[in-house]
C-alpha positions in Angstrom: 64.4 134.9 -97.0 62.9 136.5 -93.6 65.1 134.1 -92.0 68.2 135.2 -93.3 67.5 138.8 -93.2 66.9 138.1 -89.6 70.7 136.6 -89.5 71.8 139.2 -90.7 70.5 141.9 -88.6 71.5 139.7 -85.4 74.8 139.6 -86.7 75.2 143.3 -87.0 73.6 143.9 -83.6 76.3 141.7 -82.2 79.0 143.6 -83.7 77.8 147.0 -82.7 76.6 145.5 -79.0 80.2 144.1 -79.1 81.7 147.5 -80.4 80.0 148.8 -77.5 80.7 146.5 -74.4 84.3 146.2 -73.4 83.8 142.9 -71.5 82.8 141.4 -75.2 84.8 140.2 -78.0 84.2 139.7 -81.3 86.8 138.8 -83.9 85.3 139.6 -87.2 82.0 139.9 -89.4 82.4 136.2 -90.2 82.2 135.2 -86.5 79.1 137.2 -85.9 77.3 135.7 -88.4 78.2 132.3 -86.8 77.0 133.3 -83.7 74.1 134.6 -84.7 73.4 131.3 -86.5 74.3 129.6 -83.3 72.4 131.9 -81.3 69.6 131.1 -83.2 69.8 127.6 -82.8 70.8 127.3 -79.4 67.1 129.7 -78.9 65.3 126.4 -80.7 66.5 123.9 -79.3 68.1 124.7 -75.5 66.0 127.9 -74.1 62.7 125.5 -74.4 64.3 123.2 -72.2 65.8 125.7 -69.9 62.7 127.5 -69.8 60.6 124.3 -68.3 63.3 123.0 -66.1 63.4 126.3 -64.2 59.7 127.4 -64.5 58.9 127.4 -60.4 61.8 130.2 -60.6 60.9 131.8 -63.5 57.0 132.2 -62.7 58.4 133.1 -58.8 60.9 135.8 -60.5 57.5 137.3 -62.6 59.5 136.2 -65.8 62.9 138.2 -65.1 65.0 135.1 -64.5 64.4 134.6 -68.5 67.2 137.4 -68.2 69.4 134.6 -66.6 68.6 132.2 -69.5 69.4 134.2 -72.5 72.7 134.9 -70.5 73.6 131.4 -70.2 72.6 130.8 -73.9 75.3 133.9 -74.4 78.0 132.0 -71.9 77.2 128.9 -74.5 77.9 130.1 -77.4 81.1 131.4 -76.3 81.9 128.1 -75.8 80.9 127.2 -78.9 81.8 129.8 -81.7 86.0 130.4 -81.6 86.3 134.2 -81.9 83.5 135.2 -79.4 84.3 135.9 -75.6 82.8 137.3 -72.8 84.6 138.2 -69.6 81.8 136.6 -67.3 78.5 136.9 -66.4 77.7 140.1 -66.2 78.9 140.9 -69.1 76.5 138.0 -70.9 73.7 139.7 -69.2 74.4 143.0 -70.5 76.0 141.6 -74.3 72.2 139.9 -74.2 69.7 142.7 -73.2 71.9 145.5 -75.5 72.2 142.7 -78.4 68.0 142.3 -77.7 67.1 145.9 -78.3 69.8 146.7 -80.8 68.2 144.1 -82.9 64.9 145.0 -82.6 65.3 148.3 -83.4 67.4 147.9 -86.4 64.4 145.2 -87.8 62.1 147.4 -86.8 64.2 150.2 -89.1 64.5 147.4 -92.1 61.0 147.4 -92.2 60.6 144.1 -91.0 57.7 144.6 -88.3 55.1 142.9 -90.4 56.6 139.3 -91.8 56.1 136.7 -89.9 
């Protein structure tokens, strides 16, 4: 259940990130809740790998090139879900860090700080 409340609330912080950034689309409800779900997946099973290939960078960067990584997860997934764009890069970067806190604070509103 935690998980798909957590769905949920990543799909509403994409709309309102995308409501809020002009350099990214979103076509409906439907398609945020499919990239959240992708999203999500792409977090399991690519950012681990991402995460070790560039390690000498990230460790040399103190940890902000992880900033780089969640905004080629983003640049994925556009790839990936039909109804999601982003202009380019910059725009990822942004769509992830606002998407990041907009999230957090709304799960943090839900009452969702203790689960696990």
């Amino acid at each position: 259940m935690g998980f798909l409340i957590r769905l949920l609330v990543s799909a509403l912080a994409a709309m309102l990130t995308a409501y809020l950034l002009p350099g990214v689309h979103l076509k409906s409800f439907v398609t945020a809740l499919i990239l959240a779900l992708v999203l999500a997946i792409l977090n399991i099973l690519v950012k681990p790998i991402l995460i070790i290939l560039t390690l000498p960078v990230t460790i040399f960067t103190l940890g902000l090139f992880l900033l780089v990584i969640n905004a080629i997860i983003i640049l994925l997934a556009t790839k990936l879900v039909s109804g999601f764009t982003v202009d380019n890069f910059w725009w990822a970067l942004l769509f992830s860090i606002v998407m990041s806190v907009i999230a957090g604070l709304m799960h943090s509103l839900a009452g969702g700080g203790n689960d696990n």
